[in-house]
N, C-alpha and C positions, 0 to 999 in steps of 0.2 A: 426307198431311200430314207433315212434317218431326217431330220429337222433341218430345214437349210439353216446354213451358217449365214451369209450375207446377200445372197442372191435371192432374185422372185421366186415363191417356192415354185411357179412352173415352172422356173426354167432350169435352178437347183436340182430337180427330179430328174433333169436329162446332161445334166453337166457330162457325165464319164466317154457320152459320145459327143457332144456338142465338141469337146477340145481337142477330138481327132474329126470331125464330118466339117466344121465350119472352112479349116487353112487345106483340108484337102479337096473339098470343091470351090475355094477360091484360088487354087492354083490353075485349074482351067479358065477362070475369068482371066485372071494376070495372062496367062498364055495369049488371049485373045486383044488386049491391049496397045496399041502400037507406042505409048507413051510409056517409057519406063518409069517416068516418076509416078503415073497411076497406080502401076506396077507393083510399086515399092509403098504407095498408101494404101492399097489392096493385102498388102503382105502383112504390112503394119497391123490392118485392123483385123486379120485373121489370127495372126499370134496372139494380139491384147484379147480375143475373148478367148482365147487357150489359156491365157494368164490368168484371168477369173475366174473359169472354168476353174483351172489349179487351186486357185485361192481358196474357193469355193470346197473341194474337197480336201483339201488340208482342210481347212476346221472344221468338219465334219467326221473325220477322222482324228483326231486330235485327243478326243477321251481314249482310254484304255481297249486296245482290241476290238477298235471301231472297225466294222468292213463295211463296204456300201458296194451292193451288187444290181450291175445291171443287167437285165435281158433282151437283148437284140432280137426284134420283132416279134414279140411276146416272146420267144418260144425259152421258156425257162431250164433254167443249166439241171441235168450235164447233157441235156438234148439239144439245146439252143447254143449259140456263142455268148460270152459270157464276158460284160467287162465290168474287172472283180476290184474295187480300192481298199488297200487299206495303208496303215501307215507308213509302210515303204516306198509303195508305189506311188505315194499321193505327194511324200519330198520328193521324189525323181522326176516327175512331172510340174510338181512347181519347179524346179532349179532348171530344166529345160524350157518350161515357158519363158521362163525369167530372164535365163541367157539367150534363148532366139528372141525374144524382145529386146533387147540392148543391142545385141548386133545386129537389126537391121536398124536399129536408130544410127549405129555406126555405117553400115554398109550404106545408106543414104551417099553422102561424098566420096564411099571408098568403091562403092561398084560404078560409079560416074565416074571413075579416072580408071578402074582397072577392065572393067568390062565395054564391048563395042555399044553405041547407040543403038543399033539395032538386034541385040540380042538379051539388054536387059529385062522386057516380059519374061521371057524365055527362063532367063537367070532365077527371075522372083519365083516364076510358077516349080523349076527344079526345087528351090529351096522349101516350099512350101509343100511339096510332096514329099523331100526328105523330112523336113520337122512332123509333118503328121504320121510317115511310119515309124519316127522316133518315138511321139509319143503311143502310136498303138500297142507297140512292143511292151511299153512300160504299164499298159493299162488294160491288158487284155487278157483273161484268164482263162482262156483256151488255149492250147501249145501249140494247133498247127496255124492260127489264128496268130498267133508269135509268132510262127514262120513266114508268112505271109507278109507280115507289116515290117518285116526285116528285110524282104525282101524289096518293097514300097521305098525306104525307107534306102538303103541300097542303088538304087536305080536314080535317084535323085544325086546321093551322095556322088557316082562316078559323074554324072553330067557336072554337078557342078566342079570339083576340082578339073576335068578338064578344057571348062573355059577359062581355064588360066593360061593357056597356050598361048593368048597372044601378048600378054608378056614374056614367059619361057617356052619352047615348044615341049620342055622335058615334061609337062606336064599331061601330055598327053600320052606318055610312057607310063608316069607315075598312077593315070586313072586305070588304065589297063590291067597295071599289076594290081593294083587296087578289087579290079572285079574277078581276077584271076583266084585272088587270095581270098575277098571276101564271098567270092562260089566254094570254093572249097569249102570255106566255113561253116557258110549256108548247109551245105550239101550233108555236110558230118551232123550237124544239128538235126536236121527230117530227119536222116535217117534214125537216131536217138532217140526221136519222136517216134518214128516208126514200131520201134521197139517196144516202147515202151504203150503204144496201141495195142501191137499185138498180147502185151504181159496183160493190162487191165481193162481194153475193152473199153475205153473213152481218152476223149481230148481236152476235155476241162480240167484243169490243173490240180482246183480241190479234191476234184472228184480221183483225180489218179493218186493223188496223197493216200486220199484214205484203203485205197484198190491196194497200194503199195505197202501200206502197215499192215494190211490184213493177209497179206501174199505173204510178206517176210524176202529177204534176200534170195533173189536165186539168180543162176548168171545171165538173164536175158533182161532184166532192171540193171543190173551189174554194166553188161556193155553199153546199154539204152545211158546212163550216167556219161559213160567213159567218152561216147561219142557227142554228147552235149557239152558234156566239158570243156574239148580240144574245140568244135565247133564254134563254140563262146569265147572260148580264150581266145583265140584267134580276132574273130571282130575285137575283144579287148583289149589288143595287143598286147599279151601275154607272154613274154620273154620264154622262148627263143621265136615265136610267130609275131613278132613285132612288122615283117620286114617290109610290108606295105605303108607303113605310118612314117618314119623322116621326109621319104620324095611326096606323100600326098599332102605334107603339111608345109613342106618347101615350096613347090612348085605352084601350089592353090591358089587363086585371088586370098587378098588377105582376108575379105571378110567369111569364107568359107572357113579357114583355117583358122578365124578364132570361132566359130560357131561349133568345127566338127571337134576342138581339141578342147570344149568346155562341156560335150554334152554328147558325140558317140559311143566313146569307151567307159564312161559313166553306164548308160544303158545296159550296153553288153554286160558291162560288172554286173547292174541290177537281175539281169539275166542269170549271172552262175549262182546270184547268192538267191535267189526265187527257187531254183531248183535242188540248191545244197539242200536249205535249210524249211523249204515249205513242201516241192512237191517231193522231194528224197527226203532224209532227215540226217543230222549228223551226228546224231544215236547209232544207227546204221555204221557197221564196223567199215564195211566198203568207201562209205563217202568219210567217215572220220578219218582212215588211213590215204586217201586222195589227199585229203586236206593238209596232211602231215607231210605225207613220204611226197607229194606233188607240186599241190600249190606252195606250199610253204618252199621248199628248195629253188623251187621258179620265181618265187616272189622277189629269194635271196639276193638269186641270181641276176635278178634282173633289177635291180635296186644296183648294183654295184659294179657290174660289165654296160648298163646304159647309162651309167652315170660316167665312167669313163670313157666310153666311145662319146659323149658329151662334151667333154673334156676339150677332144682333140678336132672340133669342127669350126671351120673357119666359115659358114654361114650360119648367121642366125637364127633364124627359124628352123632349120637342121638340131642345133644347137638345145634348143626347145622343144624338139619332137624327139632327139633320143631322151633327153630332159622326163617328158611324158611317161615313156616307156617304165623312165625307172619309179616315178611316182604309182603308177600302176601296178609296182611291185609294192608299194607301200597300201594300196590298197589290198590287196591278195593278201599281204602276210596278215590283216586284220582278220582276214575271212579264213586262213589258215589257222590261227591261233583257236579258231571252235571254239571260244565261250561268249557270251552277252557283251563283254568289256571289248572285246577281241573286231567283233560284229561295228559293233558304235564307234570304236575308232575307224575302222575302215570307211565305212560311210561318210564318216565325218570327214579324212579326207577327201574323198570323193565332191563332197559341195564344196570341200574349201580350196581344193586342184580347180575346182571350175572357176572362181573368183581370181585365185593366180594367174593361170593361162589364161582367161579373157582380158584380164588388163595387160598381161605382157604381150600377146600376140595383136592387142586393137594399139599398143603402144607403137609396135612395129611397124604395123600399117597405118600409123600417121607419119609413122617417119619416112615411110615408103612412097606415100602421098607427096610430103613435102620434100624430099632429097633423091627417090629410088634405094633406097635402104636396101641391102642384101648381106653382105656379110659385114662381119662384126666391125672390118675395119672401117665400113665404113657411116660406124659409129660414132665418130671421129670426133668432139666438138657440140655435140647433137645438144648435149646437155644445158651448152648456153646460146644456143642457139633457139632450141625451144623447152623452156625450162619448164615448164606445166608438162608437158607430154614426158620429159626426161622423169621428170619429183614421180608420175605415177611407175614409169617404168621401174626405178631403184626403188620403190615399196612393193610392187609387185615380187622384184628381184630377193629382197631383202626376205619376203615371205616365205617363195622358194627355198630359199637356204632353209628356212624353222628361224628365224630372228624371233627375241622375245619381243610381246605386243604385237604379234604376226598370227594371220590364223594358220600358217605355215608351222607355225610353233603350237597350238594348240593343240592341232590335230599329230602331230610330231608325238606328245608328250602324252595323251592318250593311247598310242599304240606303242610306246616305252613301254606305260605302265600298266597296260593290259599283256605283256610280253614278259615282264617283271613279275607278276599275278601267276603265271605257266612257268614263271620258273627256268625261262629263254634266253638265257643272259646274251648266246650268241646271238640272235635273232635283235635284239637292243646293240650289240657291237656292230650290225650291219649296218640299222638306221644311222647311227653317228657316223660311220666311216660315209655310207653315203651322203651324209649332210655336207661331211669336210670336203669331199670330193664336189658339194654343189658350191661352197665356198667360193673352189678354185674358179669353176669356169663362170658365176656368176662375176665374180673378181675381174675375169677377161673386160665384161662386156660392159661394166660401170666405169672401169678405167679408161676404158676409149672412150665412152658419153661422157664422162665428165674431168679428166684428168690430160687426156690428149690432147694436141693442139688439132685445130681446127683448120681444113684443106680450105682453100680460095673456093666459093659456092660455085665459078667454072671448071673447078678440079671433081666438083664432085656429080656422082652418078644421076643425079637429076638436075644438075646446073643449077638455077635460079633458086630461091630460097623462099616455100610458102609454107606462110605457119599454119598448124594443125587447124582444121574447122573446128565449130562451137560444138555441132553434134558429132565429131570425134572425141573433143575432150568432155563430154559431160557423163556418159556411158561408161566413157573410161576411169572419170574420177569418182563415178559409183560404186564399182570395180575398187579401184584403189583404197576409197574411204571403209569401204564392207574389211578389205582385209587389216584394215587396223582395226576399224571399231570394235568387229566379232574375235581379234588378239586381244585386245582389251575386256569385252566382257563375250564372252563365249554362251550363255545360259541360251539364249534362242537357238543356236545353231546345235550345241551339244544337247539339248533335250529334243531335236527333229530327228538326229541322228538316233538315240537313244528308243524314241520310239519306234523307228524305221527298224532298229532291231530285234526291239521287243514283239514284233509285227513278225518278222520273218520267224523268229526263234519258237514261237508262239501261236502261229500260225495253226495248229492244229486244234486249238480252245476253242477256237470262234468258229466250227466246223460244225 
């Protein structure tokens, strides 16, 4: 490993597994705890050293075509497992440490109301297994080794969305389809893998790169793609395989649904664009015509059919998870567009979707906290009621749309003008029409928080009226202030993204 950046250089040297090995065996401890708040300090201190960890290889990776490899138990790649950093993977691993660290500062108050006393160990030690196959996914340069930690990672995700049953029982509907769907996904992806074992004779991802240039196209890499693709799309919720993602983000505790709606399908994305553009290439006529005739049509599609299935939902968090769906076409069409500019915006949204949706969905759940908040009407009033938790919601809101001084709008205006660059003029008429289209239903949900009159607090769905806690709003207005400040001056966020791409695109230099 390269010079450490800030950490002891002993422990610098073992960062890349320290931020998946620490929160996945203190998820057995939390399991064993009969207190949930040890639980929940247990969780705490296993995400913060995944956040150093992160931190740590982010600057490490930070110069030009930095990679930092590691080898699991000596045994060196492509013989050993292999967890490979570099500047892609090194922002998707900070931006998920960073958001499972805010949301469990939030789920502090919000798993005490929404989950039973007796099942909150249980709850931390889930989440703590999904965050570490989150990040193994994102830092692990072996591909069935990726399948594994998605599958880790998976298993956490369905237990937690259906401890939400004992506020809704649909949520135990919503997990089901959830594992239904994400097997399927799973399944399409091995076998991809599979393929692409049999084409080049190893599982480490660089190593299949270079198997892959020297092969040249033939149709067993060809399907090996085709099946990763759909696989990945799928966990990305990828228009038209979205259909597990409204009920698991509806029905969820809240503090799941802003965790898994700031940093699963972020992954998955990291997943198709690792494979596009490092272990495939999109020189490769097969994956440039994916990228055209596929992603991009899906991207289209899905920007503009979940933007108005959006439209028409009278729950909120519904409202915001077909919401997702179509931002995730805004991701894809970056990764559609196949060039460096195309790349960088996509990513770019990607961290600046995670900032949005964490402060709309942790906005949610104080309101759910303090009133039972569900659908939109019964937004009713909220705004002066609790005007700190409403002000982050309508700048969250506001971001969503692309408002200028929004990082909604930064990242908006990078994939204009990287779509502009290609000559896409219809591809730039889709982004606007879906903006106006977020207008509308963003419109809905600000007019009842802050325009509507306000129901008798016995009128409404949680009766009595408690304002937001201190460690709701503080996570939240981290959240809120990130999406103005980086509207305002963009240079840190757009040079992470920037190198995240030039890492992917590039990828074959440092080989």
């Amino acid at each position: 490993m390269s010079e450490a950046f800030f950490l002891p250089a002993a422990i610098a040297a073992h960062a890349p597994v320290l931020l998946v090995a620490v929160p996945l065996t203190l998820s057995a401890v939390c399991a064993a705890f009969p207190s949930g708040r040890a639980a929940w300090l247990m969780a705490l201190f296993g995400v913060a050293v995944s956040l150093l960890c992160a931190i740590e290889l982010l600057g490490v990776t930070r110069a030009p075509m930095a990679v930092v490899s590691y080898a699991l138990g000596g045994w060196e790649p492509p013989y050993g497992i292999e967890f490979r950093v570099d500047g892609l993977n090194a922002a998707i691993v900070f931006l998920l440490s960073l958001m499972g660290f805010l949301a469990l500062i939030f789920g502090g108050p919000s798993v005490e109301d929404e989950i039973a006393k007796d099942r909150r160990s249980l709850f931390y030690s889930a989440f703590l297994i999904c965050f570490s196959g989150l990040s193994g996914v994102a830092i692990t340069g072996d591909a069935f080794n990726l399948f594994v930690f998605l599958e880790i990672s998976s298993i956490g995700t369905y237990a937690l969305v259906a401890m939400g049953y004992g506020a809704d029982r649909r949520a135990l509907t919503a997990s089901f389809n959830y594992l239904i769907m994400g097997t399927i996904g799973a399944t399409f992806f091995v076998i991809g893998v599979g393929f692409l074992y049999m084409a080049t004779g190893t599982l480490n991802m660089a190593d299949m790169a270079v198997a892959i240039a020297a092969s040249g196209e033939n149709r067993v890499i060809q399907i090996a793609f085709a099946f990763i693709l759909v696989g990945m799309g799928l966990k990305a919720a990828m228009f038209p395989l979205h259909l597990w993602l409204p009920s698991a983000y509806a029905f969820a505790p809240s503090f799941v649904t802003t965790f898994i709606a700031a940093t699963a399908t972020k992954v998955a994305f990291y997943v198709i664009i690792r494979f596009s553009y490092d272990v495939f290439s999109i020189e490769s006529g097969f994956v440039d015509n994916a990228m055209t005739y596929v992603i991009t049509p899906l991207a289209i599609a899905g920007m503009l059919v979940a933007s108005a299935q959006a439209f028409f939902q009278v729950d909120a968090r519904r409202l915001l998870a077909y919401s997702s769906v179509a931002q995730v076409g805004y991701m894809l069409l970056g990764l559609g567009i196949g060039t460096g500019a195309g790349v960088t915006a996509g990513v770019l949204h990607l961290i600046n979707h995670a900032f949005i949706k964490g402060a709309l969905f942790m906005a949610l759940g104080a309101f759910t906290i303090s009133y039972g908040v569900r659908r939109i009407d019964d937004l009713k009033g909220l705004g002066q009621a609790m005007p700190l938790t409403g002000a982050a919601f309508t700048i969250g809101a506001l971001s969503l749309i692309g408002v200028p001084f929004t990082v909604g709008f930064i990242s908006k205006f990078y994939l204009v003008q990287a779509a502009l660059e290609k000559g896409w003029w219809w591809a730039v008429a889709a982004v606007l029409t879906s903006s106006v289209i977020a207008v509308f239903y963003c419109y809905r949900m600000l007019l009842a928080l802050w325009v509507s009159p306000a129901p008798e607090a016995a009128n409404r769905p949680g009766g009595t009226v408690r304002s937001a806690p201190l460690m709701i709003l503080l996570p939240l207005w981290f959240l809120a202030i990130a999406n103005l400040w980086f509207g305002v001056d963009a240079t840190p966020i757009v040079d992470l993204a920037r190198t995240a791409a030039e890492a992917a695109i590039n990828a074959g230099v440092t080989r």
